[in-house]
N, C-alpha and C positions, 0 to 999 in steps of 0.2 A: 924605641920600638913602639911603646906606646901609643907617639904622638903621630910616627907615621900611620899605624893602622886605624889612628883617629883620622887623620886626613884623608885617608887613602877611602876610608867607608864613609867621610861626607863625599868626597868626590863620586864614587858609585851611586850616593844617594841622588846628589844633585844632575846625575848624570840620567838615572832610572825616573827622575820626577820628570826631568825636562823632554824625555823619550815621550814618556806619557802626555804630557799636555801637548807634545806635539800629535800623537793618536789620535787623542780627541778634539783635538783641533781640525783634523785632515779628515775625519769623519764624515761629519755634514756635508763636505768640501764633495767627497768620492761617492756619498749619497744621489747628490748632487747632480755630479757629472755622468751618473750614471742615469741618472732621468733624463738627461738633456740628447742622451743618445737615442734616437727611436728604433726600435726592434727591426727587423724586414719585412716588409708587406709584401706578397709574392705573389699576390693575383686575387679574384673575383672567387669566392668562393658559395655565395648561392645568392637566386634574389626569391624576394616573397611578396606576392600576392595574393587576393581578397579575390574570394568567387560568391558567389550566390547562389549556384545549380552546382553542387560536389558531383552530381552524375555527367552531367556535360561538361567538366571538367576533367574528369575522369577519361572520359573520352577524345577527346582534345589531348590530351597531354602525355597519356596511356595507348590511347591507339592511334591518331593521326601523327603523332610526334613519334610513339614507338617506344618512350620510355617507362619502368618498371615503376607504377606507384605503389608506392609503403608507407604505413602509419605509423609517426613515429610525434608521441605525444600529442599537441592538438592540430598536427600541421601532418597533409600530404605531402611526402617527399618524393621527385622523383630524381634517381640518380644519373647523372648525363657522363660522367666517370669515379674516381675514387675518390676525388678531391672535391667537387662541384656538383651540386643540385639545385634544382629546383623543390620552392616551398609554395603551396596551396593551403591556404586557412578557410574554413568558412563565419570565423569570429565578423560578425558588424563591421562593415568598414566607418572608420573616423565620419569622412565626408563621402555622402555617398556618388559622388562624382571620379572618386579618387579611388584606386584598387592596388596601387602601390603600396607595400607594407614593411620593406626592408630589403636593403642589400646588404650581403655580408662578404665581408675582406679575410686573406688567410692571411696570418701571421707565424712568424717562424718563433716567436716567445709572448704570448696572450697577456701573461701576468705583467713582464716587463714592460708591454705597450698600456695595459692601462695605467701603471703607475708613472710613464711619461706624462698620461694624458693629464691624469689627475695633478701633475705638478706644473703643465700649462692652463692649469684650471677649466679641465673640460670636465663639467661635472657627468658622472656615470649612472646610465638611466637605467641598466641590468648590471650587478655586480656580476665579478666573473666565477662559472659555476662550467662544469663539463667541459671546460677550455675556449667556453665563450664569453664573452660580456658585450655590454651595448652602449652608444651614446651617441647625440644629436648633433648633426652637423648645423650648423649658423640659420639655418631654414626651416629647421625639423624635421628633418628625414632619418629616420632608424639606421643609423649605422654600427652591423655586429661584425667582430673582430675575432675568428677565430682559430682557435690554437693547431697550426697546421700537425698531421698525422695525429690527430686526436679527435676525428671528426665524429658528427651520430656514425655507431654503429652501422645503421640499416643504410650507411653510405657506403661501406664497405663493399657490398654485394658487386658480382660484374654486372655493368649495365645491359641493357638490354641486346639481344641481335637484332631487334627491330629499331631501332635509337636511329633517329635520321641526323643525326651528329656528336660527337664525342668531348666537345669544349665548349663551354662560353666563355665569349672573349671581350661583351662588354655588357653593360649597362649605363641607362641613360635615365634620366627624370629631369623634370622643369625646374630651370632655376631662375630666378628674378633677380639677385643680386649677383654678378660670376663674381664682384670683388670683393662681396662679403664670404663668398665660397669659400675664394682662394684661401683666405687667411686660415683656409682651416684644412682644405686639401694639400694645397701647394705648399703655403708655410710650414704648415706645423707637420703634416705628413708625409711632406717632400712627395706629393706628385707630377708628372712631367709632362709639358706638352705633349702632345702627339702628333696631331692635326688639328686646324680649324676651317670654317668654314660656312656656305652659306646657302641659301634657296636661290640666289642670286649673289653676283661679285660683289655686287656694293653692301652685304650686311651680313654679318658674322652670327650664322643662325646655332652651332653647332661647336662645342670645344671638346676635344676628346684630350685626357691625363690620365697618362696612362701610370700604373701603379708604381712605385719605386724599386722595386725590384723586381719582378716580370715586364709584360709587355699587353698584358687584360688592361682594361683601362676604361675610365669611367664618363661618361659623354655629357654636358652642360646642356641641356635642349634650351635655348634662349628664346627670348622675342614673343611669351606662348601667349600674350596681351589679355583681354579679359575673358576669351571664350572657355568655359570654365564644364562643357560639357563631358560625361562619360566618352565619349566616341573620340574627343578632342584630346583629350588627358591619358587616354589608351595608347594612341599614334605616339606622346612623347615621353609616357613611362614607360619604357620598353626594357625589352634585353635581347642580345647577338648571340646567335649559335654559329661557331667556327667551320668550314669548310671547305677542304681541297678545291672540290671540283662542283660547281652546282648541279651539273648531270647526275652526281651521286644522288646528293636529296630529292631533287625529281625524279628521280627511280624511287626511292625510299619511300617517298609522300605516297605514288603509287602505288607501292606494293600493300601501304599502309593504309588505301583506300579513300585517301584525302578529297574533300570533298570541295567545289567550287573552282573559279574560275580565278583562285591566289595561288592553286596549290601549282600551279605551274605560268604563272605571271613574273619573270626576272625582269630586271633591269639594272644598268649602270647608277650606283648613288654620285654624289656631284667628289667623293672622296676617291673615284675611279674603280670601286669594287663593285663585282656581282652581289646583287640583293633581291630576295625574294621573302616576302611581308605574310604573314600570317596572322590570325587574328581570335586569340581565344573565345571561349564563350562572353567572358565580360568586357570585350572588346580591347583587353592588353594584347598590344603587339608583340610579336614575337618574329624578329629579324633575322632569318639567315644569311652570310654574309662570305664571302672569300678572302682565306687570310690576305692572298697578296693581290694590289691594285691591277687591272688589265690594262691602266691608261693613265695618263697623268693625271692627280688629283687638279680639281680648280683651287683656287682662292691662296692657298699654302700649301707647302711638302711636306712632307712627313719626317720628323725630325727621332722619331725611333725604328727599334727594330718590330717587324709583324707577328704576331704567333702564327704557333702553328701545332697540328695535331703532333708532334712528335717530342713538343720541348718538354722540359723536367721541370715541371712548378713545385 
């Protein structure tokens, strides 16, 4: 009896050690696998820009746009729905040519996408704090990631009834390399074509990828060669306000008191949507745009689906 309950308890032993090292062996292994997996990115969740006049800004954005500004730390926010705002700093811009300051992306797990990031070696230039964090894409552009239904507070609030639109559905900034982008949109973030296209057929002025799980999606403005002025860097740092009907915002612009000869200037873009251009006080444009094409896109189709005011981001 002895000899069996000798046996019998090195076999449990040998059985309980070999359990184990197989544990910590499959550890690092499921560590691992779980970084390799990237969170869901599910749309655009604000962009931010540099002003220099906070009152003409105020204006501009508060009462010809219609939406509610709130201060919320060192940035004006104004809310366009529950998920999505706009941000106004009046911190120095970098270059003062330049008024782009960041766009930010929602994600459905903050903490789990940085620590992907961090194990594709994208070093993190804002640790993550209030369900946000930050980091540079291959160009250095400020890109913040954050934690969807966990947004500022003061986004909460209903947006305004004067709001001449309810979505943003992209943003765009100048890029110089699109294939040093990609490795960091496309690969590693898994963003998707959308559309491409140009000023002309023969040159690919414009890529739009759109996010991986929505349908917001972020625009490559190509070709911007060395004109490097404020007026010139406004037109391609932009961002798109979503829209049924353009009749709606040219009612809204009016009612809003909009001033000049943009606030009712539409036209067809070469992507076949209605577009009407606007242009803040620091000469960032601000695009409004119709979810869906009136006509055939030039250059390429469209290889996703469009937003729209109704969908669930």
């Amino acid at each position: 009896m002895n000899n069996q309950s000798n046996i019998r308890d090195r076999t449990v032993l040998s059985f309980t050690l070999r359990a184990s090292l197989a544990c910590a062996l499959a550890a690092p292994f499921g560590v691992q696998a779980q970084q390799s997996v990237r969170p869901a990115i599910t749309g655009i969740a604000f962009a931010r820009f540099y002003t220099t006049n906070a009152a003409a800004a105020e204006h501009f954005y508060g009462n010809t746009l219609g939406f509610n500004g709130q201060q919320a730390g060192g940035y004006r926010i104004y809310p366009v729905n529950r998920s999505q705002w706009i941000e106004v700093t009046t911190a120095t811009p970098p270059d003062p040519n330049v008024r782009m300051a960041a766009v930010g992306f929602t994600t459905r797990d903050a903490a789990a996408l940085e620590q992907y990031l961090k194990a594709h070696s994208v070093a993190i230039e804002l640790p993550l704090e209030s369900g946000e964090f930050a980091v540079r894409d291959p160009e250095g552009n400020l890109v913040v990631f954050v934690q969807r239904d966990s947004n500022k507070a003061v986004v909460q609030a209903l947006p305004s009834p004067k709001a001449t639109s309810g979505r943003i559905i992209h943003v765009g900034f100048i890029v110089s390399d699109p294939d040093k982008e990609d490795t960091f949109w496309r690969t590693l973030l898994g963003f998707r074509p959308y559309w491409h296209g140009g000023q002309t057929d023969a040159r690919t002025d414009y890529v739009s990828l759109q996010v991986p799980d929505g349908t917001d999606w972020l625009e490559y403005m190509l070709n911007s060669g060395s004109n490097s002025t404020l007026q010139h860097n406004g037109v391609m740092d932009h961002f798109s306000l979503g829209i049924d009907h353009m009749s709606d915002v040219l009612s809204a612009l009016q009612r809003n008191q909009c001033e000049g000869p943009n606030c009712s200037k539409t036209q067809i873009g070469r992507d076949g949507k209605v577009q009407l251009n606007l242009f803040d006080p620091d000469l960032t444009r601000v695009e409004y745009m119709e979810f869906i094409p009136m006509r055939e896109p030039c250059c390429s189709p469209f290889t996703g689906k469009h937003p729209s005011s109704t969908e669930d981001r």
